[in-house]
N, C-alpha and C positions, 0 to 999 in steps of 0.2 A: 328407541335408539339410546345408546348410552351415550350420555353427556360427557363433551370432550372436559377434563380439569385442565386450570387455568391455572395461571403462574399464582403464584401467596407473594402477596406484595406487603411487607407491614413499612408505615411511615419512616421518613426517611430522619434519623435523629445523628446528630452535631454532638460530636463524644470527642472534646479534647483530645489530641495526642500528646500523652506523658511518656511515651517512653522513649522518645530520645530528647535532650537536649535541642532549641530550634535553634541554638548558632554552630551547632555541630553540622546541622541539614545547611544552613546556609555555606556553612566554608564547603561540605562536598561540592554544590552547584558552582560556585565560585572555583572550586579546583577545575573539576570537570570540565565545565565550559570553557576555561581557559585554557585548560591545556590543548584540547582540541578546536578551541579556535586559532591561538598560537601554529598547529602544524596545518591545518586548512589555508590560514590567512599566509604563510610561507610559501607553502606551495602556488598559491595564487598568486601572487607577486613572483615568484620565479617562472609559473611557465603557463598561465592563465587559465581559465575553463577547459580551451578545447573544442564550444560550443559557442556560435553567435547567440544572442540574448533572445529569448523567444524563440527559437530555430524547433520545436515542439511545438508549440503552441500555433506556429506560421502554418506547420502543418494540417493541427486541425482548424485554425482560417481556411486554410487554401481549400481543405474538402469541402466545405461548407460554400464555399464561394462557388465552386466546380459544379454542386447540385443545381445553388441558382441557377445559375451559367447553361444548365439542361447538360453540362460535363458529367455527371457524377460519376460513371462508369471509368472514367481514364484516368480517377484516381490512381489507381491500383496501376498505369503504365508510367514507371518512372522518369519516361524523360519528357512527356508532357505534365503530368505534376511538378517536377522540380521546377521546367521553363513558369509554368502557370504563379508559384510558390515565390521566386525569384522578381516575379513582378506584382505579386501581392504585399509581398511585406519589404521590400527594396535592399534585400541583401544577397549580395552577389558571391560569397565568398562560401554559398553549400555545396557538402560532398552530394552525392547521390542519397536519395534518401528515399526507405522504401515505407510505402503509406501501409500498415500492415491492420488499424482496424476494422470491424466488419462493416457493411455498406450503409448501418443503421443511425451509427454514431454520425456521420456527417450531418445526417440532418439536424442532429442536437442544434448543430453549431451554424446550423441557419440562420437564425435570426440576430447574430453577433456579426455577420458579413454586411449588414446596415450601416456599420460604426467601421471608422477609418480602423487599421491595423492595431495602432498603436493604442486607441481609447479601448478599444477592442479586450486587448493583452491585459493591459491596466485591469476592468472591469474585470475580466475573468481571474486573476488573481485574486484583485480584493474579497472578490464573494464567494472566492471558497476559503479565505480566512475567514472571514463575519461567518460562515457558514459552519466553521469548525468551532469557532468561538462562543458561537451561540447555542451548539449543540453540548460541546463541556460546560456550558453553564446548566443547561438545562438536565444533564447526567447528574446536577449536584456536586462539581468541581465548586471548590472555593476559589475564589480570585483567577474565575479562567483565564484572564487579561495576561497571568503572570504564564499559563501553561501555550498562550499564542506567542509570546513575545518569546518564548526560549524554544520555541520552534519556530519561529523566523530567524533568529539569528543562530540557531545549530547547521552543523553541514547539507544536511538531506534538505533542510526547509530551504537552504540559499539556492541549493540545485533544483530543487521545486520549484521555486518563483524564477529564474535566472531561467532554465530551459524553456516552462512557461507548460510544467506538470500538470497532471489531473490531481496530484496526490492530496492537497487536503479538501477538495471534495468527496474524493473515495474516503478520506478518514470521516469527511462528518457522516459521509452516508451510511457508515457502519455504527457510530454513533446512534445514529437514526435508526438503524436496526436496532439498537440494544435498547432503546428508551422503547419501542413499542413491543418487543419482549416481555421487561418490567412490565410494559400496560397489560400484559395479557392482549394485544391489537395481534396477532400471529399473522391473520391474512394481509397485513401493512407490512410487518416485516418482513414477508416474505415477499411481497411484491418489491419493496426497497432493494432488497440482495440480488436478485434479478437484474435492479438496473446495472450492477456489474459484469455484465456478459461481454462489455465489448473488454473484462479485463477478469477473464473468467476463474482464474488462478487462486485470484485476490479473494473470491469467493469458496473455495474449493473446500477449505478448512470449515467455515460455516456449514456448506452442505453437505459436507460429513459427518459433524456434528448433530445435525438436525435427521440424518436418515438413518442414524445409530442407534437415536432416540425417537425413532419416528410417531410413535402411539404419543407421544407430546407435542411433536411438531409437526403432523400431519397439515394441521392448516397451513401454518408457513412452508411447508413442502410447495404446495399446492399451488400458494400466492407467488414463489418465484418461477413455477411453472407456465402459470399464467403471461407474466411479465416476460421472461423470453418468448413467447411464442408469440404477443403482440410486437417484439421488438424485431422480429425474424420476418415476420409480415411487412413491417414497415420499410422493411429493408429492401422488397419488392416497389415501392416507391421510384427507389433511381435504377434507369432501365438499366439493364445486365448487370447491375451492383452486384449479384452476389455469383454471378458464372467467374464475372473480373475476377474477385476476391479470394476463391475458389482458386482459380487458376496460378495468380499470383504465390497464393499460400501452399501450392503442389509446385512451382516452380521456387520458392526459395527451400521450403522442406528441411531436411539435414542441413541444408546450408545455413537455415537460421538459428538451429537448434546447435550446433558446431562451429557457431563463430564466438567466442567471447572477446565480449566490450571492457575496454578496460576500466571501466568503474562497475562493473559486475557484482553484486553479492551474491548470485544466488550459487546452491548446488552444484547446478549444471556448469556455472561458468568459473567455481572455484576448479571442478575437477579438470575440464577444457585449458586451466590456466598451468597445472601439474600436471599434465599429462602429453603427452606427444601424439599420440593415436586415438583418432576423434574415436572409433569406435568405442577403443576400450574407454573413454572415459564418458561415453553415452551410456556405457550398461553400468559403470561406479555411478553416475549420476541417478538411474534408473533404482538399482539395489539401494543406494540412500536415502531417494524419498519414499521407497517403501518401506522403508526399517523409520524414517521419521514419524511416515502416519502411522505405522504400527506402534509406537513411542504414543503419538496425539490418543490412538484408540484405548491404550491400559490407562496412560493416565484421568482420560475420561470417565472412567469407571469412579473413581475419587472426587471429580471435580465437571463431572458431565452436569451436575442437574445447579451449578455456580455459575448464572448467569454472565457473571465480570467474568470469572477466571477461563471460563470455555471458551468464552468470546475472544479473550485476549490468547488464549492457548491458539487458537482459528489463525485469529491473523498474522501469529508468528509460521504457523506452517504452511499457509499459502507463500507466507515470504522465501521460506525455504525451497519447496518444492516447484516454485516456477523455475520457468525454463529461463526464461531473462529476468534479471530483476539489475534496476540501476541505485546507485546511494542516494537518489532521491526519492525511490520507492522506503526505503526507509524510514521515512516524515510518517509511514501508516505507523507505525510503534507511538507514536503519540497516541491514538486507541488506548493500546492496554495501558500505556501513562496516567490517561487520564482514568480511566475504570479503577486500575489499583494502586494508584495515591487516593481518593475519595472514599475506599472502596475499605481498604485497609493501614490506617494509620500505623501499626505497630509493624508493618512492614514498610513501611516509607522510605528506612536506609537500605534497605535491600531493592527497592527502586530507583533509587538515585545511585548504586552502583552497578544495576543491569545498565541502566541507560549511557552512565558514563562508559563503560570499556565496551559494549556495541559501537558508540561513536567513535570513540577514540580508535579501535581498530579499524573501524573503516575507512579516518583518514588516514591513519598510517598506512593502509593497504592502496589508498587511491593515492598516497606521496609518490608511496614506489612505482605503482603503474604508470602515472602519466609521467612523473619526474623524470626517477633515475629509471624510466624509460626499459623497466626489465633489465636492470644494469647488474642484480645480483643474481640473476639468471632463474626465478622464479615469480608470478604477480603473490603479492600477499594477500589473494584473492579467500582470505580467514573469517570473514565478517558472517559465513555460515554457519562455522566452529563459534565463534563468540556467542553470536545469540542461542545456538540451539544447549549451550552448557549452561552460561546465564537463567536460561528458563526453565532449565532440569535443576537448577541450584535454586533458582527463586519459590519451587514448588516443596524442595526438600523444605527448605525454611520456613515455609511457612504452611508447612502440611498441618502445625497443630490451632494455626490462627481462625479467627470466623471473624463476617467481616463485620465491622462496626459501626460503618455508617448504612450500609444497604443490606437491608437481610428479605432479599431477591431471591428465589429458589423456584427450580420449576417440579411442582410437583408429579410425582410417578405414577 
């Protein structure tokens, strides 16, 4: 049997960056951040979240409490979760809210229905910062402390903790894929990316990636194979969990897919927001994210066997190509943040201005939505256009770089 090759991992060496000035990187951050905390921190004072605090998070309590409870199944019936949700976490002020993951994820969050609501909330926050934290240190981020702290306080990360998101657990757990990548552990990373199924999108651009290049990632093929089909099983766990789930997700259908949220970034719901006729802007949504991953598929050819750069190329197009995506799903671009600042010092300013004009346009676009309220008679629902030019600009720039601190490469 021919021996599968393994990634070439050579040590990881600490190469000053000389080529830009560091008070020049320091005022970008300092512009940056301020300017878009300036229009976030505006908007918030004039017309608030939107969202009671944890109102996400209550949710995935409340499932978890339901499994205990021998409920699990009536998750998925909205007006018994909301009553059940309403007196788990003591806020009385929620719309309807439809519980939309698969039967498997509640159980996660069983053992967190122990702990009152609110110690609950807490805990589940802090540990998916230490958990992102500790993952960018161990990528070989210098001073991760500094790359947690400016995603705590950027837009996506306050909508991450504030609704009470999965998102930087999903950031570190892709994290977590790319360090066992580097190891050559394929069967671990691919069992890792798995655990994304109940946010299956998120993962779409890895496993594209990895099935384009299959004769190299045959094993992590394999190991996220594995990892859904135990997570599918266990889902059988809570009785009719997945008939409910099923039914629910045939009864919202087009409806879910046709409604846009007004903090939207993604595709689907920039063109839902420019368009008047759900259909036609279901086939511009459809035709775009096929012309993006056809975009992901050429440039792979260049940048497929760059462990950082495919990765981060991944999770920008899962970002695009979902069908909902909120500005707190955003916090996932801390990923390629941390991969290529580490990764690639002589492109450093060209990462501190992807990152600023993605941010920046997303608050400007969620001013207008929630604000002036569609006052100029379109949402500025652009935050799709941003990233996907930013990252066809990032790739041009630095098409002639190789990277400096990680010379990570999966061989062919």
């Amino acid at each position: 049997m021919r021996k599968q090759k393994r990634p070439v991992v050579a040590p990881v060496q600490r190469i000053p960056d000389t080529t830009l000035r560091p008070v020049l990187i320091k005022l970008a951050f300092v512009l940056s951040i301020g300017i878009t905390a300036a229009v976030f921190l505006v908007a918030v004072g004039i017309g608030g979240t939107g969202e009671s605090a944890g109102v996400d998070f209550g949710a995935f309590y409340t499932s978890g409490l339901m499994v205990v409870e021998g409920n699990g199944a009536d998750v998925y019936e909205p007006d018994l979760f909301n009553a059940r949700m309403r007196a788990a976490t003591g806020s009385q002020d929620l719309d309807v809210y439809w519980f939309g993951a698969p039967p498997f994820f509640p159980l996660v969050m069983v053992p967190l229905t122990f702990l009152p609501f609110g110690v609950a909330y807490a805990l589940f926050m802090l540990g998916g910062l230490v958990a992102f934290g500790w993952m960018a240190s161990r990528s070989g981020l210098p001073q991760p402390y500094v790359a947690l702290g400016l995603v705590v306080v950027s837009m996506p990360g306050y909508f991450t903790i504030h609704l009470g998101q999965t998102g930087m657990w999903v950031a570190a757990l892709l994290l977590a894929v790319f360090l066992a990548l580097q190891r050559g552990r394929l069967w671990i990373a691919g069992a890792l990316l798995g655990l994304l199924a109940f946010k299956p999108f998120y993962a779409a651009g890895v496993g594209l990636w990895w099935l384009l290049r299959a004769h190299s990632f045959r094993r992590a093929i394999l190991g996220s194979m594995c990892t859904v089909v135990v997570l599918a099983a266990s889902g059988f766990i809570v009785p009719g969990g997945w008939s409910a789930y099923l039914d629910v997700m045939d009864e919202l259908g087009g409806g879910f897919l046709g409604k846009v949220a007004r903090s939207g970034v993604s595709l689907n719901e920039m063109w839902l927001s420019a368009v008047v006729d759900t259909t036609v802007a279901t086939v511009l949504w459809l035709a775009s994210a096929l012309a993006v991953v056809a975009w992901f598929v050429i440039r792979l050819r260049t940048w497929g066997h760059r462990l950082d750069v495919a990765l981060s190329l991944a999770v920008v197009v899962g970002l695009l190509i979902s069908p909902r995506s909120g500005l707190y799903d955003l916090v996932l671009l801390a990923v390629p943040g941390v991969l290529l600042w580490r990764g690639y010092p002589s492109a450093r300013p060209l990462t501190v201005v992807a990152g600023a004009w993605v941010f920046l346009v997303g608050a400007l676009g969620w001013f207008a939505a929630v604000i002036l309220d569609n006052a100029i008679g379109v949402y500025l629902h652009v935050t799709p256009i941003a990233l996907f030019v930013i990252a066809s600009w990032w790739l041009h720039r630095a098409g002639g770089l190789r990277s400096l601190d990680m010379q990570t490469t999966m061989a062919d």
